[in-house]
ZADO-1210 file (C-alpha; in nm, 4 decimals, padded with zeros to 6 digits):
<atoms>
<atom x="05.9318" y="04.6474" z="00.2988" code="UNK" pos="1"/>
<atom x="06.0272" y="04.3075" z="00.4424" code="UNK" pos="2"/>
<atom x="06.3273" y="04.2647" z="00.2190" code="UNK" pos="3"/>
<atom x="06.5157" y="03.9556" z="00.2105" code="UNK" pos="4"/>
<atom x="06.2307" y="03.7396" z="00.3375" code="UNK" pos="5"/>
<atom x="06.1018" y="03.4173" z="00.1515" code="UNK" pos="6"/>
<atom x="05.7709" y="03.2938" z="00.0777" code="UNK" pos="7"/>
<atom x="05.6780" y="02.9759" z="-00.0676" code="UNK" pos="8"/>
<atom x="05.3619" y="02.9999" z="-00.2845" code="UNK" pos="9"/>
<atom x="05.2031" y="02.6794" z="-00.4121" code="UNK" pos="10"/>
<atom x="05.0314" y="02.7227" z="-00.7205" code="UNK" pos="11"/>
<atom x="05.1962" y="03.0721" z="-00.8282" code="UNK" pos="12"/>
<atom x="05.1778" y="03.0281" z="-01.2234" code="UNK" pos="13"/>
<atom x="04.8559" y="03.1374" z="-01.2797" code="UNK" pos="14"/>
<atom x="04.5200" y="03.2908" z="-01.1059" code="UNK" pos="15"/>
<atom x="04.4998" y="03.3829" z="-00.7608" code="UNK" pos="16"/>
<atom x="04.8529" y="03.2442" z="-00.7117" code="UNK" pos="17"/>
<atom x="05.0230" y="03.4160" z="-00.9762" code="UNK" pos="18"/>
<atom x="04.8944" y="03.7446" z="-00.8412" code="UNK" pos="19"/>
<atom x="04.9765" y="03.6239" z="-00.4932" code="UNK" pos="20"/>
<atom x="05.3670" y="03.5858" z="-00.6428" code="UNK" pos="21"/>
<atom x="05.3545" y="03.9255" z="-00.8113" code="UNK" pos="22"/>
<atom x="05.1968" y="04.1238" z="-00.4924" code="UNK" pos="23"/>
<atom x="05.4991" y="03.9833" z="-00.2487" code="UNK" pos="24"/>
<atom x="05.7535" y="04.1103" z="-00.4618" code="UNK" pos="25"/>
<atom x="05.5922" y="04.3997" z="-00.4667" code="UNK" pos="26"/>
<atom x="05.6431" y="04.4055" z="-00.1194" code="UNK" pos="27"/>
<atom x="06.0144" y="04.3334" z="-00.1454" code="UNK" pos="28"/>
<atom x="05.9621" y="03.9427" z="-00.0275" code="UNK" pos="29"/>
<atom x="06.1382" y="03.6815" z="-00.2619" code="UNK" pos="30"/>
<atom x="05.9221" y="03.4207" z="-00.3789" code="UNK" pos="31"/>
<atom x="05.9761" y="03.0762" z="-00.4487" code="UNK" pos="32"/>
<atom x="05.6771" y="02.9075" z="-00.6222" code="UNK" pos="33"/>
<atom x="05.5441" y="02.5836" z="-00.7386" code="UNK" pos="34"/>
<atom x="05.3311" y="02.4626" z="-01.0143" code="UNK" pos="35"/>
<atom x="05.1781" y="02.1438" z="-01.1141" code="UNK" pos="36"/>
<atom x="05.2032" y="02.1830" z="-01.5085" code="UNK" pos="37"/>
<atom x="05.2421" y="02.4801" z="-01.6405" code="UNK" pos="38"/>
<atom x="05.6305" y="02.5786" z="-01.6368" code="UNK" pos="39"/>
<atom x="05.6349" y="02.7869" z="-01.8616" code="UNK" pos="40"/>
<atom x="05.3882" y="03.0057" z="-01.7307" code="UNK" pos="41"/>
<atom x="05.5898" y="02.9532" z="-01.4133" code="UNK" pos="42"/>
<atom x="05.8752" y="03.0741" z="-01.5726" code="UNK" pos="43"/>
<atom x="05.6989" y="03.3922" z="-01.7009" code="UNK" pos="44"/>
<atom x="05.5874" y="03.4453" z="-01.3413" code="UNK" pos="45"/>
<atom x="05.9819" y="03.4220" z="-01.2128" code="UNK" pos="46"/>
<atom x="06.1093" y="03.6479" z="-01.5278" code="UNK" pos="47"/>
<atom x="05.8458" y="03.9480" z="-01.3896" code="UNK" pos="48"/>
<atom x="05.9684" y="03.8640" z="-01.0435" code="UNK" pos="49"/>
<atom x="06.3241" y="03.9545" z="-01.1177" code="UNK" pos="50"/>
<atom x="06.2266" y="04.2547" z="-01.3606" code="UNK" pos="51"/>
<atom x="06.0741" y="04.3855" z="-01.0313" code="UNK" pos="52"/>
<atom x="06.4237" y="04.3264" z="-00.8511" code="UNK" pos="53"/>
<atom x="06.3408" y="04.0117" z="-00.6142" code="UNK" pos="54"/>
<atom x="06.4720" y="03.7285" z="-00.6326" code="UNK" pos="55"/>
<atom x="06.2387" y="03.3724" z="-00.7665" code="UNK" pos="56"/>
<atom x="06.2252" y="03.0730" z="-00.8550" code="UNK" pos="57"/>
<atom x="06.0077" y="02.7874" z="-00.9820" code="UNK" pos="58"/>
<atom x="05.9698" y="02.4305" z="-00.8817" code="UNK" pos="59"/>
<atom x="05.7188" y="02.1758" z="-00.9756" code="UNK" pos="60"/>
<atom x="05.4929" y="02.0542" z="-00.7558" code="UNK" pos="61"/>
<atom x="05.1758" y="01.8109" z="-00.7188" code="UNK" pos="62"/>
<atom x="04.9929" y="01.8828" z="-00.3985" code="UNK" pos="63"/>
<atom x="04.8038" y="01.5679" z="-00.4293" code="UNK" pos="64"/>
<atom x="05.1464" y="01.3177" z="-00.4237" code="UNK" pos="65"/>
<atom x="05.2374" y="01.3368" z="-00.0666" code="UNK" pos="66"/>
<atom x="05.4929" y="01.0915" z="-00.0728" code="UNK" pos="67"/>
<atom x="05.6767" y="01.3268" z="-00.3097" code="UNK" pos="68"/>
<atom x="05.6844" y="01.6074" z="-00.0221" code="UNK" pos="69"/>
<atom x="06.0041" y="01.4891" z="00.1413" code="UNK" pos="70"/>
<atom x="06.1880" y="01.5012" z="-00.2470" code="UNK" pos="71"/>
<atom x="06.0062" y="01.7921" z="-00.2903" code="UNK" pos="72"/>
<atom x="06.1576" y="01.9892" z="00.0663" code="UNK" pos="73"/>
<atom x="06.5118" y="01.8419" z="-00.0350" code="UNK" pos="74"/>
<atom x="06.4770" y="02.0536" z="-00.3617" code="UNK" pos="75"/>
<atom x="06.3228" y="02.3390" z="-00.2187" code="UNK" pos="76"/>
<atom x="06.6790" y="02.3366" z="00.0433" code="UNK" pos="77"/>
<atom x="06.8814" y="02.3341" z="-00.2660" code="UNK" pos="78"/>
<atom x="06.7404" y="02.6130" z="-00.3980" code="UNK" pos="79"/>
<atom x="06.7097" y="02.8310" z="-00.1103" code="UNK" pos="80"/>
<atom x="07.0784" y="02.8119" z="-00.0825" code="UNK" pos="81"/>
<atom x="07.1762" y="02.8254" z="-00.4644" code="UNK" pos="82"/>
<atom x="06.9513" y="03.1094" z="-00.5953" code="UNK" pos="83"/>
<atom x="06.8330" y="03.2650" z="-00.2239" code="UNK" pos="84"/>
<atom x="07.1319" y="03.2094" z="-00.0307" code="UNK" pos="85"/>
<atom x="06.9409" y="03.1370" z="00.2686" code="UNK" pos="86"/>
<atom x="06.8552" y="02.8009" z="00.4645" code="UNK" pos="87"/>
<atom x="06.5081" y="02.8847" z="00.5399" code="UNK" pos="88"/>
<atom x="06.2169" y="03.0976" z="00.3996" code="UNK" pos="89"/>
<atom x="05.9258" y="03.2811" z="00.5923" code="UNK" pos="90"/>
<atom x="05.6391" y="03.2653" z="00.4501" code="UNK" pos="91"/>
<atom x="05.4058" y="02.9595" z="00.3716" code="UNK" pos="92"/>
<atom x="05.1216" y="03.0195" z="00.1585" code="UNK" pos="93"/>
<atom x="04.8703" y="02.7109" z="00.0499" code="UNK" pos="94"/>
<atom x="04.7225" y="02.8404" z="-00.2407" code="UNK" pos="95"/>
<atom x="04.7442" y="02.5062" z="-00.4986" code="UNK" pos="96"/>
<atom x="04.4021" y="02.3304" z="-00.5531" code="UNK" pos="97"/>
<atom x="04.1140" y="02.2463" z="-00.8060" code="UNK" pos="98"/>
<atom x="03.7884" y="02.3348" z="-00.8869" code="UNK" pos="99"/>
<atom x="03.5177" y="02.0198" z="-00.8518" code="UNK" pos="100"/>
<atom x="03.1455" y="02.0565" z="-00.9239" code="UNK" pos="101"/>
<atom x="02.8916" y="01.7869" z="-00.8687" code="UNK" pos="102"/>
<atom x="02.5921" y="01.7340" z="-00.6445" code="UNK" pos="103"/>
<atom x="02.6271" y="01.5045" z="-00.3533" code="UNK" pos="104"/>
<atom x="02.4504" y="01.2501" z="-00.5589" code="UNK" pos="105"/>
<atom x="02.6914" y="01.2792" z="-00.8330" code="UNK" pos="106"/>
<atom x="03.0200" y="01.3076" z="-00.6625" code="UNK" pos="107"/>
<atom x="03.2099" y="00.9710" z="-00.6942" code="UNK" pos="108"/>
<atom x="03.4580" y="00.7945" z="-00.4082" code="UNK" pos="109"/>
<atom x="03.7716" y="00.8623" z="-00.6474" code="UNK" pos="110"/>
<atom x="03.7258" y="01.2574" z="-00.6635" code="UNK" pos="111"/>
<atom x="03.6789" y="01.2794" z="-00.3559" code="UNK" pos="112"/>
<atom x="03.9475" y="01.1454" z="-00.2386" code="UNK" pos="113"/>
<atom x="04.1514" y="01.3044" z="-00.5057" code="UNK" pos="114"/>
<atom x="03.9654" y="01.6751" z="-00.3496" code="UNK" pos="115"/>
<atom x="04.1329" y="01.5118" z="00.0060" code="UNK" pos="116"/>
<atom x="04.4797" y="01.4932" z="-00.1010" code="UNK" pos="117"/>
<atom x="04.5274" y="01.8230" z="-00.3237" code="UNK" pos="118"/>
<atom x="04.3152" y="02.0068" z="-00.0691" code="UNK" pos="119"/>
<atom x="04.3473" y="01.8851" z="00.2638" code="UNK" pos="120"/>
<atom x="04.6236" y="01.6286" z="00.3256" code="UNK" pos="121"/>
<atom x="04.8676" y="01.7840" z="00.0903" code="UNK" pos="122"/>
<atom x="04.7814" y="02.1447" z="00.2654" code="UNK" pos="123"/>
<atom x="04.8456" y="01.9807" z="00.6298" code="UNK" pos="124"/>
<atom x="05.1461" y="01.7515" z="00.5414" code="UNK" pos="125"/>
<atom x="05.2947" y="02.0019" z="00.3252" code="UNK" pos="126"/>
<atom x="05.2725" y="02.2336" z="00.6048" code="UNK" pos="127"/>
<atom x="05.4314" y="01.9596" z="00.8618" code="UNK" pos="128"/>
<atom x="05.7159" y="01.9037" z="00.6471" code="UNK" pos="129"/>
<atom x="05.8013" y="02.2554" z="00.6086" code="UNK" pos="130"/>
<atom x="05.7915" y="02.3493" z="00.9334" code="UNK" pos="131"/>
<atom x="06.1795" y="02.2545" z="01.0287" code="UNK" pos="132"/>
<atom x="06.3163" y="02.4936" z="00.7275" code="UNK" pos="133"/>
<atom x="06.0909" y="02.8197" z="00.8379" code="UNK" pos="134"/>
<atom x="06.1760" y="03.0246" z="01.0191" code="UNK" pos="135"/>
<atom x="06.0534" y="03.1495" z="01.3496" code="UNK" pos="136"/>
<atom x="05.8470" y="03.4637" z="01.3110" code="UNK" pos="137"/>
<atom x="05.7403" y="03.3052" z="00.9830" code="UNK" pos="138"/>
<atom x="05.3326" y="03.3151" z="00.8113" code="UNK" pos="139"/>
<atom x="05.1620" y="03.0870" z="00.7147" code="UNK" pos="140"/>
<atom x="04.8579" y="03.1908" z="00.4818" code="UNK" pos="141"/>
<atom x="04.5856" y="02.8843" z="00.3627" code="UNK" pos="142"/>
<atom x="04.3813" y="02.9644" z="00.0881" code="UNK" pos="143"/>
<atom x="03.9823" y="02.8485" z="00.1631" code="UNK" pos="144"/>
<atom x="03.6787" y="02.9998" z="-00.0036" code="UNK" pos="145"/>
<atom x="03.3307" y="03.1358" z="00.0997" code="UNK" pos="146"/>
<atom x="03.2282" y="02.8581" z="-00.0132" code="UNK" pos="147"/>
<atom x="03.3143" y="02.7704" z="00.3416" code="UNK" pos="148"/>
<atom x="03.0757" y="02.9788" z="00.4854" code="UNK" pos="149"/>
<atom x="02.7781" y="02.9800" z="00.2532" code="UNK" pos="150"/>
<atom x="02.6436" y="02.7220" z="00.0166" code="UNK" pos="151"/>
<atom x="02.5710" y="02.6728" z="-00.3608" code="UNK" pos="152"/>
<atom x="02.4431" y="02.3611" z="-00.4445" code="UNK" pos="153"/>
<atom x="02.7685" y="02.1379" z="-00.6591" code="UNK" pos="154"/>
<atom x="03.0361" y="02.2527" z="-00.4751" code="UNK" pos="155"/>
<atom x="02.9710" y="02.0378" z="-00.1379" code="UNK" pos="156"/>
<atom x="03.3398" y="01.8135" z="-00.1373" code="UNK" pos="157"/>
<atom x="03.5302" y="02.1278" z="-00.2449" code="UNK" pos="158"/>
<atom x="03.4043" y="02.3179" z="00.0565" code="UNK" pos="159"/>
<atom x="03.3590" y="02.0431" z="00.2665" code="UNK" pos="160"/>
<atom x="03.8035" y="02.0401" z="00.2290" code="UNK" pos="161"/>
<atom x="03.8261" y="02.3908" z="00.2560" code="UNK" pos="162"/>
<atom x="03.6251" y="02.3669" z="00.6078" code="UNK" pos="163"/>
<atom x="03.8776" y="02.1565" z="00.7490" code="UNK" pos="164"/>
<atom x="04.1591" y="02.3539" z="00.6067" code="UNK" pos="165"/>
<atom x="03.9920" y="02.6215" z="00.8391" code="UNK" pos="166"/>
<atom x="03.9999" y="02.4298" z="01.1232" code="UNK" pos="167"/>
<atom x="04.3448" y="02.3321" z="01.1010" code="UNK" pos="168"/>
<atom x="04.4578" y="02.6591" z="01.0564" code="UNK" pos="169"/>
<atom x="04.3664" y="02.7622" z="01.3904" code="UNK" pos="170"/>
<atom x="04.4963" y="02.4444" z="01.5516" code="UNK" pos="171"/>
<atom x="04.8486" y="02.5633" z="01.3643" code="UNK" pos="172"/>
<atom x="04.8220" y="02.9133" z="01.5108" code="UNK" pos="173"/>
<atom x="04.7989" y="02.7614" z="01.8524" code="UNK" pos="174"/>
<atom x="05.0536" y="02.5012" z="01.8538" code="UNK" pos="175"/>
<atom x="05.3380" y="02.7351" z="01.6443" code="UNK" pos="176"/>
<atom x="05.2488" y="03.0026" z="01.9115" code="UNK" pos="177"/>
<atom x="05.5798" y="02.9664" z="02.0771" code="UNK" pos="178"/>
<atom x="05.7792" y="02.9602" z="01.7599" code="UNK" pos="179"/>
<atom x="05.6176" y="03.3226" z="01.6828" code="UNK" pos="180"/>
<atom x="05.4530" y="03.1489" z="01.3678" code="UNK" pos="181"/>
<atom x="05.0872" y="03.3000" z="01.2877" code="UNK" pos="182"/>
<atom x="04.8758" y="03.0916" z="01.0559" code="UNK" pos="183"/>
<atom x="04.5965" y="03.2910" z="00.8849" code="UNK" pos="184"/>
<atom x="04.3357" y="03.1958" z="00.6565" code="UNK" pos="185"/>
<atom x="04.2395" y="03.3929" z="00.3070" code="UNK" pos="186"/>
<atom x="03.8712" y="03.3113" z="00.1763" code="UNK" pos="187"/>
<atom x="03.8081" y="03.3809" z="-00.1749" code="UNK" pos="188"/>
<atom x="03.4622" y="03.4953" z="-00.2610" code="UNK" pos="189"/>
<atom x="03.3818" y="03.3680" z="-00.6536" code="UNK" pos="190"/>
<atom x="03.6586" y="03.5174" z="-00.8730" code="UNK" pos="191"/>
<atom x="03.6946" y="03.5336" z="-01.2439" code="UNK" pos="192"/>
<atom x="03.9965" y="03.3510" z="-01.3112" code="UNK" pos="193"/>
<atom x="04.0229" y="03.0108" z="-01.5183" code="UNK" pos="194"/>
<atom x="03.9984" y="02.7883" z="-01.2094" code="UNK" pos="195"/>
<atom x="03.7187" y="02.5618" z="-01.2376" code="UNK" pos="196"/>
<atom x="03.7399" y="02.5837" z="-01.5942" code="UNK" pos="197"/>
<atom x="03.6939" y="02.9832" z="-01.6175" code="UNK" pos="198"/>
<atom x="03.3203" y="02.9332" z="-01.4775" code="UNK" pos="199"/>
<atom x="03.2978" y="03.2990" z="-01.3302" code="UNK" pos="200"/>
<atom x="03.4682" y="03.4747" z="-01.5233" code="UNK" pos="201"/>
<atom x="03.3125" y="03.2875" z="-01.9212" code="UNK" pos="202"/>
<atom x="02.9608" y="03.2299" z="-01.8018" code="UNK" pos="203"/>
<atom x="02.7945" y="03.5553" z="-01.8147" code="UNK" pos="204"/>
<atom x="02.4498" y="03.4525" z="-01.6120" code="UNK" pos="205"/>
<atom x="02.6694" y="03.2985" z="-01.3141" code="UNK" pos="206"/>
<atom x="02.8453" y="03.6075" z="-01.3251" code="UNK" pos="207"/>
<atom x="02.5874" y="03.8176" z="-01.2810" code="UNK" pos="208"/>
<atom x="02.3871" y="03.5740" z="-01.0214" code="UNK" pos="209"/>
<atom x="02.7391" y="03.6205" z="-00.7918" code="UNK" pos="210"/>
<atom x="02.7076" y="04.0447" z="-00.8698" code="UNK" pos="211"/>
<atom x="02.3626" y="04.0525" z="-00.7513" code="UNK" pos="212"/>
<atom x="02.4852" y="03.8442" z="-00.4178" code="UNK" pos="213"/>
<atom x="02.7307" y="04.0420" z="-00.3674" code="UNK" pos="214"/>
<atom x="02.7770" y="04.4008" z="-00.1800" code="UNK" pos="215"/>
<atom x="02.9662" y="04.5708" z="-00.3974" code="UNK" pos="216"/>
<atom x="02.7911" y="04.4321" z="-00.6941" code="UNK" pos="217"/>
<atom x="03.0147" y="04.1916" z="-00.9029" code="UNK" pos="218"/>
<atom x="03.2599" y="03.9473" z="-00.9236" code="UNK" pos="219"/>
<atom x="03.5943" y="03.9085" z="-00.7775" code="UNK" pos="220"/>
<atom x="03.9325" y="03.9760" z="-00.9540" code="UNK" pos="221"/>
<atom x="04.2951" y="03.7777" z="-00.8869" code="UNK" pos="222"/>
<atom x="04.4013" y="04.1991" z="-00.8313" code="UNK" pos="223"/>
<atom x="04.1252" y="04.1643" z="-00.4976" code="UNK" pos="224"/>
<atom x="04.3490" y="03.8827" z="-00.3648" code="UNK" pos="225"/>
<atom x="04.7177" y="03.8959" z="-00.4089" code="UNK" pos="226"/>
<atom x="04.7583" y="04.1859" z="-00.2260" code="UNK" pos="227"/>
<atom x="04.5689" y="04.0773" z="00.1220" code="UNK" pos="228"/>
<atom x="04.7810" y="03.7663" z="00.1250" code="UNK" pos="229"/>
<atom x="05.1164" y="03.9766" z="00.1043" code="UNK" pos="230"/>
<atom x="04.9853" y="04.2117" z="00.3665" code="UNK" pos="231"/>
<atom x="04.9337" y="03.8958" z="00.6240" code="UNK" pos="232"/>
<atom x="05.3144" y="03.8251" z="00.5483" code="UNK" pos="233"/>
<atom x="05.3754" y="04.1934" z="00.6886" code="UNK" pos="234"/>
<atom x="05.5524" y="04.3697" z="00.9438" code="UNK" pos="235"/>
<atom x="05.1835" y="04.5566" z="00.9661" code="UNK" pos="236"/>
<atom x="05.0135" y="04.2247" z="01.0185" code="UNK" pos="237"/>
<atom x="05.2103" y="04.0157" z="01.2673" code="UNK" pos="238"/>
<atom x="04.9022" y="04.0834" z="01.5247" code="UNK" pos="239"/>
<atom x="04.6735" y="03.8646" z="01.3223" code="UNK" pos="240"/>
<atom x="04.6601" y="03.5075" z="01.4079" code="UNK" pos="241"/>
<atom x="04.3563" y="03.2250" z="01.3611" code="UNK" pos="242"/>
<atom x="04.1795" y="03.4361" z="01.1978" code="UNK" pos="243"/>
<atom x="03.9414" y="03.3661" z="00.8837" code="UNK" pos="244"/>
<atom x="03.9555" y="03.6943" z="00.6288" code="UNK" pos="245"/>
<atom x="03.7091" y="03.6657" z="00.3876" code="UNK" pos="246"/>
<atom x="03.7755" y="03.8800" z="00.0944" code="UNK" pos="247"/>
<atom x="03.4520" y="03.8351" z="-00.1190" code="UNK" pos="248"/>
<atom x="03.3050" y="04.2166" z="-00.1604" code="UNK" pos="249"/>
<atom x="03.0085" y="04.1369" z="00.0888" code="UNK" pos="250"/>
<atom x="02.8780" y="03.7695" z="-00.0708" code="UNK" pos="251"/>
<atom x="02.5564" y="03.6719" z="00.0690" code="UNK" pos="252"/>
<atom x="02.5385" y="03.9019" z="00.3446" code="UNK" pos="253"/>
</atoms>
């Protein structure tokens, strides 16, 4: 158990997140999350945080709004020391974002730049700004997607952010190398959550189009997530570093 320890978990009220929350504590890591909107949902996420016996918190949080980052780390120090009695946390995990589908034809200059800042710049400035209150030793854990790796037509700015998200994960795992800081990547195969308007998990004939891709013959669950993102925050992990896990049940093999 890696008691005491702190994690920071963007986007923890709900989906993949929310799981992500509920699989640290299980762990015996203390989580302080964000969301964008839904606090009370954030709140729920906190209240089965403590039942477990860890200590939470919730703070809100767009990923897009960079120039709220600096307000937003000045918070986060408040609360470390009022409800974690600490100074620093651990654990980084970039989990916040939004689905986006449209061909390349369709996608328009303003969503794509909106894709930029929730994806990319608020993942690598969010990161920058954090780094002085982590500690050494720390994780940090980016959420990307398979998408990444393979292609289905509509999704070409979404992946195209989660590729560099990729890349600059491994530049982090070089250059925090001497603060003992690994940087990992997580890459979601298509799970049935409601991100991206609950396409996965509502539309029956995607759903089975992703099972018949897939190895182990259907669609991901938030319970197939969560729990490799709290192992990378391990004791058991600390040897992996710049590496791109994949946790998609053998898609498109």
């Amino acid at each position: 158990m890696e008691n005491g320890k702190i994690a920071l978990v963007t986007g923890g009220s709900r989906g993949l997140g929310k799981n992500t929350a509920l699989s640290l504590a299980k762990k015996g890591i203390n989580v302080l999350l964000t969301y964008n909107s839904k606090k009370a949902e954030a709140a729920a996420v906190v209240a089965e945080i403590e039942k477990a016996g860890q200590k939470a918190a919730a703070l809100q949080l767009n990923v897009g709004d960079i120039k709220s980052f600096d307000g937003f780390i000045k918070q986060v120090e408040q609360v470390l020391k009022d409800k974690f009695n600490s100074s620093r946390f651990d654990f980084l995990i970039n989990n916040a974002g939004t689905g986006y589908y449209n061909p390349v034809t369709a996608t328009t200059e303003e969503d794509f730049d909106n894709l930029v800042n929730i994806h990319l710049k608020g993942v690598y400035f969010l990161t920058q700004k954090s780094l002085p209150i982590m500690n050494d030793g720390g994780r940090i854990i980016n959420i990307s997607s398979g998408l990444a790796r393979f292609s289905f037509p509509g999704s070409s700015a979404y992946a195209s952010m989660k590729g560099a998200v990729e890349v600059f994960t491994r530049y982090l795992a070089k250059e925090l190398g001497p603060r003992g800081i690994a940087a990992n990547i997580v890459a979601p195969g298509a799970i049935e959550t409601d991100f991206g308007g609950g396409r996965v998990r509502d539309n029956a004939d995607l759903n089975k189009q992703i099972s018949s891709v897939t190895a182990l013959g259907r669609a991901g669950l938030p319970d197939d997530i969560g729990g490799v993102v709290s192992f990378l925050c391990t004791e058991d992990a600390r040897w992996i570093n710049g590496q791109r896990i994949e946790v998609s049940g053998g898609m498109m093999l």
